[in-house]
C-alpha positions in Angstrom: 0.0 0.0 0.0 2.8 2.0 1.4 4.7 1.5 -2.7 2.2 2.2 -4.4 1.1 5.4 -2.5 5.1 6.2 -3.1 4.6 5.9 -6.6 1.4 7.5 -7.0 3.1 10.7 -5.0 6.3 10.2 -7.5 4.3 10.5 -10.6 2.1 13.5 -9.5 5.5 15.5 -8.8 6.7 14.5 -12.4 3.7 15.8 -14.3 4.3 18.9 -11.7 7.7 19.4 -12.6 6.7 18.9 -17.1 3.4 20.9 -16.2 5.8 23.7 -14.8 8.3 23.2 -17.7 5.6 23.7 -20.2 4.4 27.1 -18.9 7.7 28.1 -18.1 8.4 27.9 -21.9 5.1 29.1 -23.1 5.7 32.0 -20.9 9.0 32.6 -22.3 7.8 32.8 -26.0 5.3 35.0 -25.0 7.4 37.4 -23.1 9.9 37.0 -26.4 6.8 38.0 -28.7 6.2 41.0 -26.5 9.9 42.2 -26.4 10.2 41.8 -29.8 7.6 44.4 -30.6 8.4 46.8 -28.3 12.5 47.1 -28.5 14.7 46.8 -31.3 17.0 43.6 -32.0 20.1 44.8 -29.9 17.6 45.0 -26.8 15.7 40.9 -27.2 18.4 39.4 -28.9 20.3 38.1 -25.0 16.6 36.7 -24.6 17.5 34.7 -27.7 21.4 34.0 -27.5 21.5 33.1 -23.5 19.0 30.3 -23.4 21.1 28.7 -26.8 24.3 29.4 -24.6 22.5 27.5 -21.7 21.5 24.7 -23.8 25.2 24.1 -25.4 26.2 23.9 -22.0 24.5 21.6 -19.9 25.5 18.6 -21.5 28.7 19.4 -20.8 28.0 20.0 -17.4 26.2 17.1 -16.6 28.8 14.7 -18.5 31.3 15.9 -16.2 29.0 15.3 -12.6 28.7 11.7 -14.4 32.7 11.3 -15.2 33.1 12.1 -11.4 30.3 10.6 -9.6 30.2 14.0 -8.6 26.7 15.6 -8.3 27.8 19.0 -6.3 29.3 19.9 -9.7 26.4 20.7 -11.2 25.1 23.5 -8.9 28.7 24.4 -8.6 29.5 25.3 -12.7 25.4 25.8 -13.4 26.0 28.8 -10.8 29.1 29.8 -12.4 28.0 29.5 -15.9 25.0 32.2 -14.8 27.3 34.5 -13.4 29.6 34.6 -16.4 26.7 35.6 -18.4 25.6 38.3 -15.6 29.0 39.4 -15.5 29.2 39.9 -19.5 26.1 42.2 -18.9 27.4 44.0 -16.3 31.0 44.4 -18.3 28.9 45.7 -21.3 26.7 48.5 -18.7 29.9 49.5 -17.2 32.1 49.5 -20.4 29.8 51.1 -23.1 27.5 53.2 -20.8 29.6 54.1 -17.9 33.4 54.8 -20.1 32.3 55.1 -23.7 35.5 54.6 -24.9 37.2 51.3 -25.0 38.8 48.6 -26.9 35.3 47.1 -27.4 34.0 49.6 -29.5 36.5 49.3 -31.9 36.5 45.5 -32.0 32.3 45.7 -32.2 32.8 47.7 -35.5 35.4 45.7 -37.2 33.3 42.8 -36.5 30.4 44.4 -37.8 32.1 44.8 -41.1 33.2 41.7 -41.5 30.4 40.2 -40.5 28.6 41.8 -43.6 31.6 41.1 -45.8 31.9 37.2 -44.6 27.7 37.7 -45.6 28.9 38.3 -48.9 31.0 35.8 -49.2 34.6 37.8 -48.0 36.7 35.4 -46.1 39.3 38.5 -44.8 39.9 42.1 -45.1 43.0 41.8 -47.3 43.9 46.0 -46.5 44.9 44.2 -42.8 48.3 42.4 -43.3 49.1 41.9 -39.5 46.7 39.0 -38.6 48.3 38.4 -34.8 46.9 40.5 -32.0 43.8 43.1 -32.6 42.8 41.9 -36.1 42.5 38.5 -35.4 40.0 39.2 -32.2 38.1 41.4 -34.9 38.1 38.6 -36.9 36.7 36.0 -34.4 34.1 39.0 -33.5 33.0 39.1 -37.1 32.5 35.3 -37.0 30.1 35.6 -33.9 28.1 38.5 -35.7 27.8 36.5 -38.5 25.8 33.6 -36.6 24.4 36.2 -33.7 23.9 39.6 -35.9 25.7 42.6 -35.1 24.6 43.5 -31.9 27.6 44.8 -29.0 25.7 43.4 -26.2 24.8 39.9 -28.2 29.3 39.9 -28.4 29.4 40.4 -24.7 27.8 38.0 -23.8 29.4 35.5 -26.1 33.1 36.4 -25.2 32.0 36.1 -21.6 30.7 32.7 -22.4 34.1 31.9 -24.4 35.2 33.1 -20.9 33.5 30.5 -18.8 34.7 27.5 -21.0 38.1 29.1 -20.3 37.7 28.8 -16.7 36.0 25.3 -17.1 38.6 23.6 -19.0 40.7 25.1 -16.2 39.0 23.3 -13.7 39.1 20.4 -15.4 42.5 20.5 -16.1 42.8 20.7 -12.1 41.1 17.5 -11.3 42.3 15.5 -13.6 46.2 16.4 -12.9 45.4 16.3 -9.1 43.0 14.2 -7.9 43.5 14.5 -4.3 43.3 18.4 -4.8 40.6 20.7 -2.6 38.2 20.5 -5.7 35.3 22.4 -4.6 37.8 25.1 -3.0 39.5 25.6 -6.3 36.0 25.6 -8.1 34.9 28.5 -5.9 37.7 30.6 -5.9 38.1 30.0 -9.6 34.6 30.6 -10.7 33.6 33.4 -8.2 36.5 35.6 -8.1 35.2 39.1 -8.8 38.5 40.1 -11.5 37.7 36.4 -13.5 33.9 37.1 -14.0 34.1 40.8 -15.2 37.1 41.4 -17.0 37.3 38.4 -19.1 33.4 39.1 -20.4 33.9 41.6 -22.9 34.6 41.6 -26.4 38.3 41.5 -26.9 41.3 39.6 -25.6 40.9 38.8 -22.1 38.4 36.2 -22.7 40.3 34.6 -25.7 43.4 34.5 -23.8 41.4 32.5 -20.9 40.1 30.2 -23.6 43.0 29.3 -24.9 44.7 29.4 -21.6 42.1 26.8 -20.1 42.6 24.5 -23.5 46.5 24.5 -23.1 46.1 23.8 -19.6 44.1 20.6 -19.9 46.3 19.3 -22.9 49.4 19.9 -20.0 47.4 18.0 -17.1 46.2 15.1 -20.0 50.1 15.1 -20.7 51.2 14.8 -17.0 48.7 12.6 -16.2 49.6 10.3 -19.3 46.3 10.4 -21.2 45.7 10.9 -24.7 45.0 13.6 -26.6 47.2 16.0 -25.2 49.0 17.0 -27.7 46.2 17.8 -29.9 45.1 20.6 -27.1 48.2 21.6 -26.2 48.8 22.9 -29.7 45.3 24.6 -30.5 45.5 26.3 -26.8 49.7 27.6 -28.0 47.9 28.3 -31.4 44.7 30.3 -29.8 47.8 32.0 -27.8 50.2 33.4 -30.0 47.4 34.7 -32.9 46.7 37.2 -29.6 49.0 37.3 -27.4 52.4 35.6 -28.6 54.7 36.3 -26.1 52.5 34.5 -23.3 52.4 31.3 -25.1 56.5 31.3 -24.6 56.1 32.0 -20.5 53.7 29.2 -21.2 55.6 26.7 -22.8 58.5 27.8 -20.5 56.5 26.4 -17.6 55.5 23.3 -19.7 59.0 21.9 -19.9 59.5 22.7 -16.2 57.0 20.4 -15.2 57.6 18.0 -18.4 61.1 17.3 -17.7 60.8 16.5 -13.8 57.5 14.6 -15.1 58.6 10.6 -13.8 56.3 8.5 -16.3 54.8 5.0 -14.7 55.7 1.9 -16.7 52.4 1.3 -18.2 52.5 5.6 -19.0 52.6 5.1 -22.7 53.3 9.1 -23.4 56.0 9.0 -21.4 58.0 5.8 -22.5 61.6 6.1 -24.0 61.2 6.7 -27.6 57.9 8.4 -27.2 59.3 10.9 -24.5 61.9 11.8 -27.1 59.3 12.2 -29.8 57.4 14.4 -27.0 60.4 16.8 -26.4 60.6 16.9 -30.3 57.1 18.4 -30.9 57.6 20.3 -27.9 60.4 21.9 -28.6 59.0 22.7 -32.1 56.0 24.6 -30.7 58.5 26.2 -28.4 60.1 27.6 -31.1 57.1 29.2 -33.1 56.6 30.7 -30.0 59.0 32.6 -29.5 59.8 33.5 -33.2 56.1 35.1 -33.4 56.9 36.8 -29.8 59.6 38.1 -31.2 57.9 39.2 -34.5 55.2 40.2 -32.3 57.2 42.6 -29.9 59.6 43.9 -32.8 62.8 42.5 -31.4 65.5 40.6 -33.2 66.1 37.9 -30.3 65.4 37.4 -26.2 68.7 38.7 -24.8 69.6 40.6 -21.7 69.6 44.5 -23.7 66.5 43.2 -25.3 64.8 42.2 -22.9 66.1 45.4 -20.2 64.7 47.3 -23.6 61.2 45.9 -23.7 60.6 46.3 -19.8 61.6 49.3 -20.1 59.2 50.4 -22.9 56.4 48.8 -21.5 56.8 50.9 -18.1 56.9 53.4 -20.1 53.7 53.0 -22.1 51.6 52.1 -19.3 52.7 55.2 -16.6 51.0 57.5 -18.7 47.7 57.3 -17.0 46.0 57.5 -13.8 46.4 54.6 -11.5 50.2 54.4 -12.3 52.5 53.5 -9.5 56.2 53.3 -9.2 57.4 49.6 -10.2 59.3 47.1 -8.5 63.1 45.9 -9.7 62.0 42.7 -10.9 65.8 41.4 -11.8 66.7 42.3 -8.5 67.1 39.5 -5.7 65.1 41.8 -3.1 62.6 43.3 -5.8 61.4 40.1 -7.0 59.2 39.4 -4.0 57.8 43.1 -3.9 57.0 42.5 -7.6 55.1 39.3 -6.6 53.2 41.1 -4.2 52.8 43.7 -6.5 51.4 41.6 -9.3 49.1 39.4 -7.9 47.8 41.8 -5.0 48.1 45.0 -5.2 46.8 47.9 -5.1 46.7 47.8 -1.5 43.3 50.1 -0.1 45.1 53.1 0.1 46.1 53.0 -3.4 43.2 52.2 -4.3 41.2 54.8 -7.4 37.3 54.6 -7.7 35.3 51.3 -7.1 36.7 49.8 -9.7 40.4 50.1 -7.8 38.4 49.6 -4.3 36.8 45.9 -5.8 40.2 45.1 -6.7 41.9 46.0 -3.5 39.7 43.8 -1.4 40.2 40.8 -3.8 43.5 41.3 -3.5 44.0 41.7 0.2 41.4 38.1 0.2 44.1 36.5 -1.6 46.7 37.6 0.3 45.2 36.4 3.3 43.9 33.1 2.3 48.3 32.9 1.1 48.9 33.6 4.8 46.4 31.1 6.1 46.8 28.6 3.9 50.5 27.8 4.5 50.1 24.2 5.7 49.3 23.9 1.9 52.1 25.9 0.4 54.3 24.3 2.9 53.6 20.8 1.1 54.6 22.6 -2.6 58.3 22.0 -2.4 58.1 18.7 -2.0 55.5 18.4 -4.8 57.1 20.3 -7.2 58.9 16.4 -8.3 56.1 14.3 -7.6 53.2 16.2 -9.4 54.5 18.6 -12.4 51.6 20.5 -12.7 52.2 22.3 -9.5 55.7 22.6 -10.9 54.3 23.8 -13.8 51.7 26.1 -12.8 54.1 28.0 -10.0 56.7 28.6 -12.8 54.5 30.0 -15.3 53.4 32.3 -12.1 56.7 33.4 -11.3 57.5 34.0 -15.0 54.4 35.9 -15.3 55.1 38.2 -12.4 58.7 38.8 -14.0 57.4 39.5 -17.3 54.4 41.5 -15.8 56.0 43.6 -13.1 57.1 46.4 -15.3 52.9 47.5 -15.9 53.1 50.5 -14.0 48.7 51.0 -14.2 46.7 49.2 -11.6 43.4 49.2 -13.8 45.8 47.5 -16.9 47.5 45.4 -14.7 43.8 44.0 -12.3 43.1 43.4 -15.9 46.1 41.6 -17.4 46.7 39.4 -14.0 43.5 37.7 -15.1 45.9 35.0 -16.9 47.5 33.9 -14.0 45.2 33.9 -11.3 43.8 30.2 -12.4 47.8 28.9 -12.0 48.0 30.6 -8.9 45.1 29.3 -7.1 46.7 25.9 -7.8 49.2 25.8 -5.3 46.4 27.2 -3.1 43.9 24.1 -3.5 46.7 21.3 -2.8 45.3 19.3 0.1 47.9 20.4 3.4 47.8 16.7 4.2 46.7 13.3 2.7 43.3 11.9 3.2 42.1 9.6 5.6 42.1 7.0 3.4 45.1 7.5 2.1 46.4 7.7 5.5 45.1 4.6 6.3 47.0 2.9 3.5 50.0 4.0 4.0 50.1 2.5 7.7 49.4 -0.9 6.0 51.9 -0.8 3.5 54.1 0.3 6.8 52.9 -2.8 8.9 53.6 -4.8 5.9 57.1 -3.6 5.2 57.9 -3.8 8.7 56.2 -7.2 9.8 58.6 -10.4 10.5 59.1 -12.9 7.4 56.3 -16.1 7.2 53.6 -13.9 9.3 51.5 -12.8 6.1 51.7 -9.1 7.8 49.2 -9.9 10.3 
């Protein structure tokens, strides 16, 4: 009686939750049909492009609670997904209404243009012969008008969904290159932090970069790890890199061989095996290499020596002091002005430097991060010793410290909150390692102990 009452209540709250489904849509269409007549396309098209975003989405979503066993993944990236999106809206309010002039405007006209000329069958705008860096973002913002339309907000929101894949591909990179990490604490720091959902959700390079960050990082954690496909994402995530940004794709393959080379492959690891290591090293080194020619193509410099390199610091401190927010920088090359430049970096402006609320949001993330540093030092305590056994905490601490080097000449808080986006997800790495090992894993190792230690012919018992 008791079972079939069970199922009778079971099948009343399904037809609930498809009646509910039902009038949620019909509602929706009928809100759409309103919309539609009262404000122009730029104004119902997110009512159109979001739930499409959604939809892509979800599968993806629930295919990784199911790869895990893992159900507190869904509410987790669900909730981050719908912040992304809420934070491409809010970049596109505060960017277009609240400071009219920005790098977006420019890229939403190129890509309206060659959206119309791609209509027409134009693959490029041949007058453009430098395709790395700002013409290749207007390219990829042409492409998304072409399927979307032309609308500025519409490209928001779609380069802040580009964004959220970025971050997601980070996470995953993350669990499946430490599995004993503090998953969930590395989920919500990585999905929630304030800087990661509004900077990288506007049209232009911060979310691309994140993209192709989050791609290269999961081909490094599938290489580690000794899955396949790595390689394959490895080099689209170098490629994504250097058509933008060129010069971060050689800190990033810098930090690829750190951890590659101290990587110890298992016996049954068939990426890491003698000849196939080689062969590894080979393609690596390859990749390495069109880095750093189109870095160097890309910053206008012959080769990566010391003068160079003093030259292009110098420059850059130069470009970026001639604006509000600017600060004196740090002596990066120096043994005492490295760690000021680390500070610097990844958490200033302190409060009292802070300019306006973008500058006071920035401070109080920064001062977070700086404390959870200080009280998480059980964990960072535990990274030495990691840095051989598990090489992508080796990797992602190098590429932070060669980011800070390469970084610590910006002297404008507002570009650097912004640039520093990059190198946030490798940072919060070494701040999601577990301080010690699980219970369970506790628990074995004092067998394997007793075993090892017990007398010959007693079976360990």
């Amino acid at each position: 009686m008791t079972s079939d009452r069970q199922l009778s209540m079971g099948s009343v709250a399904r037809r609930a939750v498809a009646g509910g489904a039902c009038a949620l849509v019909i509602g929706y269409f009928v809100l759409l049909a309103l919309v539609t007549r009262e404000t122009n396309y730029t104004g119902w098209v997110v009512m159109v492009i979001v739930p499409v975003l959604v939809a892509i989405t979800v599968p993806a979503i629930v295919s990784t609670a199911r790869h895990y066993a893992d159900r507190s993944v869904i509410p987790l990236l669900m909730a981050a997904l719908v912040l992304k999106l809420v934070g491409g809206v809010v970049r596109y309010v505060v960017t277009i209404d609240v400071f009219s002039a920005a790098d977006a405007n420019s890229y939403h006209k190129a890509g309206a243009l060659l959206a119309s000329s791609l209509r027409d069958g134009l693959l490029v705008d041949n007058s453009r012969t430098k395709l790395i860096g700002t013409h290749f973002i207007e390219i990829v913002t042409g492409v998304f008008y072409t399927v979307i339309g032309p609308t500025q907000l519409g490209g928001f929101i779609v380069f802040s969904w580009l964004g959220f894949w970025g971050l997601y591909l980070f996470y995953r990179a993350f669990r499946v290159a430490i599995p004993d990490g503090v998953h969930l604490r590395y989920g919500l720091l990585l999905f929630f932090l304030p800087s990661l959902l509004f900077w990288p959700s506007s049209i232009g390079k911060e979310s691309w970069m994140l993209f192709a960050l989050g791609l290269t990082a999961l081909g490094v954690a599938r290489l580690y790890a000794g899955k396949h496909g790595a390689y394959p994402l490895i080099g689209l995530g170098v490629t994504a890199l250097i058509m933008v940004r060129p010069h971060v794709s050689v800190l990033v393959m810098l930090a690829l061989f750190a951890g590659f080379l101290v990587r110890r492959g298992k016996s049954s690891d068939a990426l890491m095996r003698g000849g196939t290591k080689v062969v590894g090293i080979a393609v690596l080194l390859v990749v390495g290499t069109i880095a750093v020619a189109n870095a160097s193509a890309f910053l206008g410099v012959d080769s990566f020596d010391t003068d160079t390199l003093n030259q292009t610091l110098t420059s850059t401190t130069d470009r970026t002091s001639a604006a509000q927010s600017s600060f004196s920088t740090p002596n990066a090359q120096s043994p005492t002005g490295f760690p000021i430049a680390v500070v610097t970096v990844l958490f200033r402006p302190f409060p009292y430097e802070a300019g306006g609320v973008g500058g006071l949001v920035a401070s109080v993330e920064g001062m977070f991060l700086l404390g959870l540093c200080v009280a998480s030092w059980r964990r960072l305590a535990t990274v030495p010793r990691r840095l051989f056994r598990e090489p992508y905490v080796m990797m992602s601490l190098v590429f932070t410290l060669v980011f800070v080097f390469a970084f610590s000449n910006f002297s404008n808080f507002g570009i650097l909150t912004r640039e520093r986006t990059q190198v946030f997800p490798f940072f919060l790495v070494v701040l999601c390692v577990r301080a010690r090992p699980k219970p369970e894993e506790r628990v074995r190792g004092r067998q394997a102990e007793l075993l090892v230690a017990a007398p010959a012919g007693t079976g360990g018992s």
